[in-house]
C-alpha positions in Angstrom: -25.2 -15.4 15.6 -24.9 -12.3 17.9 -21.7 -10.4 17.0 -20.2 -7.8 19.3 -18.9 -4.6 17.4 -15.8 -2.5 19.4 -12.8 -0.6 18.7 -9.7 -2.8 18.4 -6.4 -2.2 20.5 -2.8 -3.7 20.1 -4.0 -6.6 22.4 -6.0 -8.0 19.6 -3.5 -8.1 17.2 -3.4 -11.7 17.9 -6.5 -12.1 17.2 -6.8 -9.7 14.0 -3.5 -12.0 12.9 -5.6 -15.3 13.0 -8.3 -13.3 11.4 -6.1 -12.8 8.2 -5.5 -15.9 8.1 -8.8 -17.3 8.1 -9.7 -15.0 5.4 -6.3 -15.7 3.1 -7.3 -19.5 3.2 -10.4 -18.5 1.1 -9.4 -15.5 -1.0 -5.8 -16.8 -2.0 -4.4 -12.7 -1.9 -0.7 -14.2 -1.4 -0.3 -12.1 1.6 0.7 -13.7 4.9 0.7 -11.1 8.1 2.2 -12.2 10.9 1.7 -9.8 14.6 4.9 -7.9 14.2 3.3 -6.6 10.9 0.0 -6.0 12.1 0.9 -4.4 15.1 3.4 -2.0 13.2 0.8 -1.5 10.9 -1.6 -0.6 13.7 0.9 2.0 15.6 1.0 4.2 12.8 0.5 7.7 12.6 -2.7 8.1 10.6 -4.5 5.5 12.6 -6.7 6.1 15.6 -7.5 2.9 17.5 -9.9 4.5 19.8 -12.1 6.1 17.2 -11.1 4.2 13.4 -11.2 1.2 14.0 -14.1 -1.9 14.7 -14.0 -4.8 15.0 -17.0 -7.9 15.4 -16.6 -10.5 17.8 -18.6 -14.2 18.2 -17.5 -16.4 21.0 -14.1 -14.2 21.8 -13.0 -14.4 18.1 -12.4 -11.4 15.9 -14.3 -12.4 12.7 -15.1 -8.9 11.2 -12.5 -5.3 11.4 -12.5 -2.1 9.6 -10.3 0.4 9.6 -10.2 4.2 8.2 -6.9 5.8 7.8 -6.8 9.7 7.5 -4.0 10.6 4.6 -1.8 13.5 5.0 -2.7 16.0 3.1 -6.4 17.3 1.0 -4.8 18.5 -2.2 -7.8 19.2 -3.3 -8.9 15.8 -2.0 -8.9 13.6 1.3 -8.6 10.4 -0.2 -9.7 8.4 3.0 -8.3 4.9 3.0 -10.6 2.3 3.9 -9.8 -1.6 5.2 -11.1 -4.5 6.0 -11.2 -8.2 6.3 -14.5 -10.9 7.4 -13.8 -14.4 8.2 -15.5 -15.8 4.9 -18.1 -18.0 7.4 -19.4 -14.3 8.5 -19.7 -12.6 4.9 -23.6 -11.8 5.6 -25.4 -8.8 4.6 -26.0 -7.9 7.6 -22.2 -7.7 8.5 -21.8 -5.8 5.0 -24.4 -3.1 5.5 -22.7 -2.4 9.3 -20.0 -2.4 8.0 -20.4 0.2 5.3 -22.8 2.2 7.9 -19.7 2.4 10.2 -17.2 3.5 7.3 -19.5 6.0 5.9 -20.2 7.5 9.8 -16.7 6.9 10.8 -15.4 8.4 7.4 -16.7 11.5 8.3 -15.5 12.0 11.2 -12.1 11.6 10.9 -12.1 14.0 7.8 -13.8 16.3 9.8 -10.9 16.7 12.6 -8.5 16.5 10.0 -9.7 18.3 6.8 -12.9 20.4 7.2 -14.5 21.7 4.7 -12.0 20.1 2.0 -14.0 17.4 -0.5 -13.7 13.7 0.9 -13.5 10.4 -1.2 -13.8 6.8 0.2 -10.9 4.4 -1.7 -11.4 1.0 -0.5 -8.9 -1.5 -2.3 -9.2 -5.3 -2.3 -7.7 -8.2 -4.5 -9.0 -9.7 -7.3 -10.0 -12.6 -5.5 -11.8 -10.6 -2.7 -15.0 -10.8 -4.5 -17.9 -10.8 -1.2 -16.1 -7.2 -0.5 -15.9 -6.2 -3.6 -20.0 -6.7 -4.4 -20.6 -4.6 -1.2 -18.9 -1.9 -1.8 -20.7 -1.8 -5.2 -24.2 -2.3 -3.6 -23.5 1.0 -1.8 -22.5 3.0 -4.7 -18.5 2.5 -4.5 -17.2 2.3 -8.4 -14.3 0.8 -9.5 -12.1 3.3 -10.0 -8.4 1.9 -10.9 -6.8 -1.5 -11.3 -3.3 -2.2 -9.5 -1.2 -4.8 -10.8 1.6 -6.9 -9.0 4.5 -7.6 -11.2 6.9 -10.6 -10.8 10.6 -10.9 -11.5 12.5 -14.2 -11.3 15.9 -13.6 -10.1 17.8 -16.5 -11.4 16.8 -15.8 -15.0 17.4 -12.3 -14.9 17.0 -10.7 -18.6 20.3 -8.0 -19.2 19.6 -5.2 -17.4 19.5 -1.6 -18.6 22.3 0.4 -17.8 22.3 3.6 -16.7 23.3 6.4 -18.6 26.5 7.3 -18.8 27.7 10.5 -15.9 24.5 9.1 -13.5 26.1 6.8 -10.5 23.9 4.9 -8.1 24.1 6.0 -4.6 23.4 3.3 -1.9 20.5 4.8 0.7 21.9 6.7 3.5 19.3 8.2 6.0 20.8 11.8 6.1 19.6 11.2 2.6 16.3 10.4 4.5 14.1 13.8 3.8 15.5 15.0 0.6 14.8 11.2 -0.9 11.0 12.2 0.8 11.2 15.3 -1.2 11.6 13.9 -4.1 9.0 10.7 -3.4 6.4 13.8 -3.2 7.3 15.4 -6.3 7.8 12.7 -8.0 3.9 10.8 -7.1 2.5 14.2 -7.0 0.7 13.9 -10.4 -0.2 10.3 -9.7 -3.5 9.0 -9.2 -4.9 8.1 -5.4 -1.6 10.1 -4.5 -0.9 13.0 -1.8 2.2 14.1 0.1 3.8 12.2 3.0 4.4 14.2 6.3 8.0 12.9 7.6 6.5 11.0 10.7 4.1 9.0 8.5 7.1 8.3 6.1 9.8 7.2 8.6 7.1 4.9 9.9 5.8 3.7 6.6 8.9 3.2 4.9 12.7 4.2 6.2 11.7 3.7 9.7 9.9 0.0 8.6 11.3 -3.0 10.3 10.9 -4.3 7.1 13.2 -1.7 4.9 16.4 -2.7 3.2 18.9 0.3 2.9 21.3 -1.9 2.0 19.0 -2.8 -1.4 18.1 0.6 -1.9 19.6 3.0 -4.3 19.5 6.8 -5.1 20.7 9.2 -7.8 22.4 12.2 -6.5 23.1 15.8 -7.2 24.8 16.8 -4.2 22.7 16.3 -1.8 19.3 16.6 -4.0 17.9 13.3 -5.0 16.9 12.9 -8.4 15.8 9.2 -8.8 15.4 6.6 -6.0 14.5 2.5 -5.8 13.4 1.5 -2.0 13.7 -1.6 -1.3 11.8 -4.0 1.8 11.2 -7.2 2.6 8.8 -8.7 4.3 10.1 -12.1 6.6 6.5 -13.6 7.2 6.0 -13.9 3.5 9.0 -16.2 3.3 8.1 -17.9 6.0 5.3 -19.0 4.7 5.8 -19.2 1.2 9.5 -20.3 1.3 10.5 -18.1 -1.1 13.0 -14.8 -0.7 11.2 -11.8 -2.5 13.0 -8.7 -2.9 9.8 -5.7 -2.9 10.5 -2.2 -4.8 8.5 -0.6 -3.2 9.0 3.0 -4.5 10.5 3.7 -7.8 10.6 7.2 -8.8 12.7 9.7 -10.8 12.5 13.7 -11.2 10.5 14.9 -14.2 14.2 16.9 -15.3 15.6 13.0 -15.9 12.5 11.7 -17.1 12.9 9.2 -20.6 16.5 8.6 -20.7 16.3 5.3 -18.9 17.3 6.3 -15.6 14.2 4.5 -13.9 15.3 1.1 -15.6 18.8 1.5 -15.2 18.8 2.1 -10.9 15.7 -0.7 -10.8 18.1 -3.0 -12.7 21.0 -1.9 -10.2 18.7 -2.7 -7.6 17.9 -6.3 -9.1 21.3 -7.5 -9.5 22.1 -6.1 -6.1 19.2 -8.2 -4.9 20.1 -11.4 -6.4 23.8 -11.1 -5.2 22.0 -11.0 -1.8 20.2 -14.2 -2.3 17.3 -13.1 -3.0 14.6 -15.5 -5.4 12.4 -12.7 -7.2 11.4 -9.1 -6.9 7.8 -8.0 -6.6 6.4 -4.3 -6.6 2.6 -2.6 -7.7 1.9 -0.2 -10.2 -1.1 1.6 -11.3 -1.9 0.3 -14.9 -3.0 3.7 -16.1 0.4 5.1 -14.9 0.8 8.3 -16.6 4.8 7.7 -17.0 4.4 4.3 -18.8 6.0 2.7 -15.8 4.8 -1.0 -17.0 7.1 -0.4 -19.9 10.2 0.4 -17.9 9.7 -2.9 -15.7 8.7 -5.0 -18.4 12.4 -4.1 -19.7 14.1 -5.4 -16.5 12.2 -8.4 -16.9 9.1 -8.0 -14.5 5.8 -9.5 -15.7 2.0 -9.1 -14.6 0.9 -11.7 -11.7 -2.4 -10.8 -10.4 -4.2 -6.9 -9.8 -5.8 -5.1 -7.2 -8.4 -3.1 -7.8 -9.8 0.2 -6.0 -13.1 1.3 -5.3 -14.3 4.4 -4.7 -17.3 7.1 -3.6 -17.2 10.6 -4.6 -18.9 13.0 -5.9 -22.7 13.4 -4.5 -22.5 10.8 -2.8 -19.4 11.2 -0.6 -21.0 14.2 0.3 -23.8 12.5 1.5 -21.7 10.8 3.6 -20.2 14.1 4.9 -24.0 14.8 5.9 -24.6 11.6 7.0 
């Protein structure tokens, strides 16, 4: 079948919606997008619609999309983000090799408006389950560079949770808080893998400014107004709709290197958790990187989170990004 490639616009998000879906019956992911999520998604800062986006098309139904998202900084590298989705009766080859034609093309350009002249890597991530992707991107030299794991927290059964230490108070979220908890989010992920700086306009939309954040379940550590530690908190409502089931997401825990190993990290996550259960909340969720160089498994093992299925990130460097740079 004929397929017609184009740039996507907020008027298909109902279509790129059904599209998910299509594809979540076959791979099993566990995520469930609803519009309000993709169009949010799709109205952020580091997306261009006009020229980052495609999208394949069969009898007026979105089947095929890609996406490349410029990051906000190139420190030393631009760590391009790459997405996509293909309904699973559409996982061809063909649809493959245009698609990774259009990534590497569309790769480039994009780093060249933003970074020029800075080295460029290609991350595409995908779930464990999301094996058709997965064998194209290594048929075109991607290598699987890191394995993220989602971890699982029941709240009902809750193990004791580790205290903080004693003279450190949690802090619920305010947003004059808003850049200095930013501020500490980059220094904090700055030696972390796939990691670069958020710019505040990417942040606000990303996180603070997401329909989706809870400040009410989110918690900082405070020295006057500098913020040493942080858990941010967000849930998503089209998960429970579909799933049934209230899950609490930590969706950035951090602390300060100067407060690093005295259970500080633990201690405001485990604050976070009981603040979350008393909110009615079923579970807690969040990802790490399993080669995270602060041992972060360890601290959420200890509130009682536990492995429940990875994601795994490939990527093209090296020679051959800069083949793609030439095209």
């Amino acid at each position: 079948m004929d397929l017609t490639w184009r740039p996507l616009t907020l008027a298909d998000v109902p279509a790129l919606t059904r599209l998910y879906a299509a594809a979540e019956e076959t791979d099993r992911t566990g995520e469930h997008l609803a519009e309000d999520d993709l169009r949010e998604e799709l109205a952020g800062p580091n997306i261009d619609l006009a020229r980052a986006t495609t999208g394949a098309w069969a009898d007026g139904e979105l089947v095929g999309y890609g996406l490349v998202r410029r990051r906000d900084a190139a420190d030393p590298v631009h760590m391009v983000r790459l997405q996509s989705v293909v309904h699973p009766r559409h996982r061809t080859d063909a649809v493959g090799a245009h698609l990774i034609e259009w990534f590497r093309r569309t790769a480039r350009e994009v780093h060249e408006r933003a970074f020029p002249g800075a080295p460029l890597e290609l991350h595409h991530g995908h779930h464990q389950n999301e094996r058709w992707i997965a064998g194209v991107l290594a048929g075109a030299g991607f290598t699987h560079a890191r394995t993220m794991v989602n971890m699982r927290a029941g709240l009902a059964d809750l193990p004791p949770q580790p205290p903080l230490p004693d003279g450190l108070e949690p802090v619920p979220f305010d947003y004059k808080y808003d850049l200095a908890t930013l501020d500490a989010r980059n220094d904090t992920f700055g030696d972390h893998w796939g990691s670069t700086v958020y710019q505040p306009d990417a942040w606000r939309h990303l996180v603070t400014g997401s329909k989706d954040f809870r400040p009410d379940l989110s918690f900082l550590i405070l020295d006057g107004d500098k913020v040493l530690a942080f858990v941010l908190s967000h849930f998503y409502a089209s998960e429970a709709e579909v799933t049934g089931v209230r899950e609490h997401y930590a969706s950035w825990v951090g602390t300060r290197a100067a407060l690093r190993g005295r259970g500080v990290a633990s201690g405001l996550l485990g604050h976070t958790l009981l603040a979350a259960k008393a909110a009615g909340f079923d579970r807690s969720a969040l990802n790490v990187d399993v080669d995270n160089a602060h041992r972060a498994l360890g601290v959420y093992e200890r509130c009682g989170y536990r492995v429940d299925d990875e994601w795994h990130v490939y990527v093209l460097s090296g020679t051959a990004a800069v083949s793609a740079l030439r095209g």
